[in-house]
N, C-alpha and C positions, 0 to 999 in steps of 0.2 A: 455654503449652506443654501437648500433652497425650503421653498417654505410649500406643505401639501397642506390645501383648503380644505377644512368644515367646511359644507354645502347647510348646515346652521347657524349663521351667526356670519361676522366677520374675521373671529379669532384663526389665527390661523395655527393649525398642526405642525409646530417645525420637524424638521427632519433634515437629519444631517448625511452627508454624503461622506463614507466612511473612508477612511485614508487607506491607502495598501498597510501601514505601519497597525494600524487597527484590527486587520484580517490578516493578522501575519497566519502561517500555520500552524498550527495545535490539533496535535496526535488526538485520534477519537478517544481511543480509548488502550491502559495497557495491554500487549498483549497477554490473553487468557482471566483478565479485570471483568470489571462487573460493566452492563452498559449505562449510559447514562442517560436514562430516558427521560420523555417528559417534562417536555420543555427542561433538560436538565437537572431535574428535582433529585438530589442526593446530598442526607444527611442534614437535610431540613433547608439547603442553599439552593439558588434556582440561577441558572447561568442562563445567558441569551445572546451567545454569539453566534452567529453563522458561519464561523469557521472549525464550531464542532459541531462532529459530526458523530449520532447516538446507534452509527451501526455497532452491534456488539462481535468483535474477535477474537476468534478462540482457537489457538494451536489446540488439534484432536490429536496429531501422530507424529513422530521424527523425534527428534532428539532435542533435548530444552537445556542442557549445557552445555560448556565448553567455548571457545571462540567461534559467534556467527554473523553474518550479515547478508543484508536485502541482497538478492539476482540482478542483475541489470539485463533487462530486453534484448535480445539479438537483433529485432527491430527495430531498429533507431525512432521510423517514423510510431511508433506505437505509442499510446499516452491511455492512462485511465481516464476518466469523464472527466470534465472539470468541475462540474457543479451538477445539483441534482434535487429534488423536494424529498423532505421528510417530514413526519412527524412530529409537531416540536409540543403543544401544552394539550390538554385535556382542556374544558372548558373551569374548573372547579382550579387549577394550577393556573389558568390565565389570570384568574379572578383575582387571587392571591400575589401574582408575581406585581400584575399590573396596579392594583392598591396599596402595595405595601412597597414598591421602589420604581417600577417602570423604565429604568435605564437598560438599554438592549437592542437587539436588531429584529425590528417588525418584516425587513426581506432581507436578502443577502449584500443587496447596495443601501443601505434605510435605516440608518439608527437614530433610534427613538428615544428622547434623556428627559426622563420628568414624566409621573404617573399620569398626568392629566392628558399626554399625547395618546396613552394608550387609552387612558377610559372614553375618553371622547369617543373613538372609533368602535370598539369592541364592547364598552358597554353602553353607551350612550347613542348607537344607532348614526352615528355622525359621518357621513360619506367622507372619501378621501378620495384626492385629486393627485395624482402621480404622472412623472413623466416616463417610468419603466413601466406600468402594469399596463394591459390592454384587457378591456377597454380603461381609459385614462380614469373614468368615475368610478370609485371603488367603491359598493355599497355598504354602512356601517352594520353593526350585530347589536342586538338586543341582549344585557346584560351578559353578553359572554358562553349566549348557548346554554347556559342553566339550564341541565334537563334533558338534553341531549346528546345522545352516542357517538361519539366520536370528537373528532383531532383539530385544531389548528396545525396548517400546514406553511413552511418555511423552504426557500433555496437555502443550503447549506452548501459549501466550496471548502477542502482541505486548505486550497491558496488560489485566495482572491484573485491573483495576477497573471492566475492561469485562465480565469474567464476572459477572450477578448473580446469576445459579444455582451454587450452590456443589457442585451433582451435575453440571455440566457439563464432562466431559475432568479429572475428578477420579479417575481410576483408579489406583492406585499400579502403579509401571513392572511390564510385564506382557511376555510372549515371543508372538512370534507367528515364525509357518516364513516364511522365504524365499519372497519372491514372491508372498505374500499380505498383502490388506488385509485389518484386524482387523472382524470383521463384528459392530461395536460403533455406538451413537451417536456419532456426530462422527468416524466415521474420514474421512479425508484423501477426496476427491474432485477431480476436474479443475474444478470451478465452483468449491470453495475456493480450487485456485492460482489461477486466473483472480482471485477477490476479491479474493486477496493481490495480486497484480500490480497491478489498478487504483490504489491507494496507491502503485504505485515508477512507474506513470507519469510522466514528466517531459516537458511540455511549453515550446515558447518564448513569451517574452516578446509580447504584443500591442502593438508600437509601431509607429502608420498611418502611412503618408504622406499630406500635409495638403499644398493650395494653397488662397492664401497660407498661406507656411511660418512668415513671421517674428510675423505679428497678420493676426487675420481683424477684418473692417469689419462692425460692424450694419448688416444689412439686407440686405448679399450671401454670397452660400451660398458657403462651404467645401467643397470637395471632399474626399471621403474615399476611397482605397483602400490595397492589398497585392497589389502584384505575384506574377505566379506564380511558384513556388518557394520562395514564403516559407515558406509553410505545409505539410509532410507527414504522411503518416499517421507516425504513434509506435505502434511495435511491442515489447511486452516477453513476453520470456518467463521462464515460471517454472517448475521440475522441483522433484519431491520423490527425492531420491536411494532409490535400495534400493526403492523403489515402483515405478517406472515411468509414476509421474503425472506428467501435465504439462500443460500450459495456456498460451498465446500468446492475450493482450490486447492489442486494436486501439485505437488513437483517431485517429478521421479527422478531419480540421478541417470543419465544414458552414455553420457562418454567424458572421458579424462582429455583433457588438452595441452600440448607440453609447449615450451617456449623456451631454451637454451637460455636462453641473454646475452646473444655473443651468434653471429653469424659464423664464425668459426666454430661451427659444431652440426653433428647429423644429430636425426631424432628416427624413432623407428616407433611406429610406423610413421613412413616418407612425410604425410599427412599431420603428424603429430598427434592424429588423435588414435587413440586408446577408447574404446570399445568394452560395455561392464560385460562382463560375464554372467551368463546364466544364473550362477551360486552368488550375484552381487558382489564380487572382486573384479577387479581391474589390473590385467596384466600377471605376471608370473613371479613369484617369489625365485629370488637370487637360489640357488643350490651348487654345491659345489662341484665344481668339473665344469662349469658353465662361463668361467670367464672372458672368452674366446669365442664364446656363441653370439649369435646376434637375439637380442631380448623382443618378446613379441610389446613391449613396451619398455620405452627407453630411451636412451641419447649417447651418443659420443662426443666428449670434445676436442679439438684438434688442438687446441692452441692451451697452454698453462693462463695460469690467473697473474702471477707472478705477484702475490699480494693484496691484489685487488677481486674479490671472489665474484665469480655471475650470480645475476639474476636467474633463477630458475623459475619460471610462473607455469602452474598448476593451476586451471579453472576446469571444475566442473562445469557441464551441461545440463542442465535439468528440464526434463520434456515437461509443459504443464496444462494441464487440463482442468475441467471444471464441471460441476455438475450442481441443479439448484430446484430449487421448488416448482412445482408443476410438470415438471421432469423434464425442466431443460439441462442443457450442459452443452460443450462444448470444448473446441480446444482455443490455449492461449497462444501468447510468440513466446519461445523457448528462452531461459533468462542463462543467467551465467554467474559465476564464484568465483574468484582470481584470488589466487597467495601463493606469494615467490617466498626462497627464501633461498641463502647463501651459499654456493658452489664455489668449493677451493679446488683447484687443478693443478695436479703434480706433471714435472716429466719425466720420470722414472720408467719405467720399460719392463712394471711388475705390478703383479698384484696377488694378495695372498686367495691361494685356490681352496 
């Protein structure tokens, strides 16, 4: 615990120094849900953690059933922000939260438990003395802004543990006018929401269709494809309320990637990857007279399962791009979808043509 000075009096401001267990992470918001603006204010409750965060996300295009899950970066080194300032009370929502309970996070390291820490500084004009904020003196507010256009602003972090700069989006909550970004480090940008969206992406499951369906034979090639229609681009978008930010994240599906599960197997193409077609299919549907052909996607395996079936892994590629307010945009690092599923292998010297 450390204790942040009134420059009134000798009482001091506690302020506690908030555990990782505290800021654990907590989803902004569901995807395609309402956002939570305003200092949190919904359904007449008002939350005040910093580890949510009131961008609002909204799947616009792609497909919303079925089995999906998050891409993972081809760029290892690649990470979304860690921390960032938003928007968090109106002046009339401070007034309220801080009179009637005060327990909450005044910055993204700073929480505040007992109404009188908050009134003291925000209505009662009462300087605050911090070891994150710079300059260290933090000057108090007169009743809360009563009357005036605009936001108390907050660091908010999906996961606290991802901050290792502890000067990073550590300002304790600060006013800024209506209609302006705070022309601070880390204020909110359209490539932020874009970042943030990449993680609410939700893509489908990669399950091929396979001739033969039931066991492929050593030594004759498997056909692999995905009809068109399978795959669409995935479109989400992401707003910062009170800002005017905003950012729409693309992922377009670009190529199939095969993975036997067993070094004892070819893949065709040499490369594994499978390439979407024009018409959004992948690769060629099985037809008969073809068994003996080589598949412009596909695998052979050399060796039987003998009961033990392969790993077969199918991940999509998805190209991702972005585009956001003020008419920026831009491209992301390319993410990826993996699902295997089970290859029995005969050794029979046949297959039905």
């Amino acid at each position: 615990m450390r204790a942040v000075r009134s420059s009134h009096g000798s009482r001091p401001l506690t302020v506690f120094s908030l555990t990782v267990a505290l800021l654990a992470p907590v989803p902004a918001v569901a995807l395609g849900g309402e956002g939570n603006y305003g200092g949190g204010a919904k359904d007449n409750e008002i939350s005040a953690s910093a580890s949510q965060s009131r961008i609002k996300v909204t799947q616009t295009s792609g497909p919303t059933g079925g089995k999906q899950g998050t891409v993972a970066s081809t760029d290892v080194n690649w990470e979304p922000p860690p921390c960032w300032y938003e928007p968090v009370f109106t002046p009339e929502q401070l007034k309220n939260f801080s009179e009637n309970d005060g327990s909450g996070d005044a910055g993204l390291r700073d929480g505040w438990y007992g109404s009188e820490l908050w009134t003291d500084h925000f209505r009662d004009e009462k300087d605050a003395t911090t070891i994150f904020t710079k300059p260290a003196t933090v000057k108090g507010y007169k009743n809360y802004n009563l009357g005036k256009d605009g936001y108390f602003w907050r660091g908010v972090s999906p996961d606290v543990t991802k901050v290792d700069d502890t000067s990073l989006c550590s300002r304790l909550m600060f006013w800024q006018d209506a209609g302006e970004i705070p022309d601070v480090p880390n204020a909110p940008t359209p490539e932020t929401l874009a970042d943030y969206a990449y993680d609410k992406v939700k893509v489908p499951e990669t399950k091929v269709e396979l001739k033969p369906t039931a066991k492929s034979t050593v030594n004759l090639p498997t056909w692999v494809w995905l009809d068109k229609g399978t795959f669409q681009d995935v479109k989400v978008r992401a707003e910062l309320p009170g800002t005017g930010l905003w950012a729409e994240t693309t992922a377009k599906p670009v190529a199939l990637h095969l993975e036997p599960g067993t070094e004892d197997a070819e893949v065709f193409p040499a490369s594994g990857d499978c390439q979407i077609n024009e018409d959004g299919s992948i690769g060629t549907p099985y037809t008969k007279g073809n068994a003996d052909k080589t598949p412009p996607c596909g695998l052979r395996y050399l060796r039987a399962t003998n009961g033990t079936p392969y790993q077969l892994s199918a991940s999509v590629t998805w190209q991702i791009s972005w585009e956001g307010s003020g008419g920026t945009g831009g491209d992301l690092p390319d993410g990826t979808f993996e699902t295997t599923q089970d290859m029995n292998v005969q050794e029979i010297q046949s297959i039905n043509r």
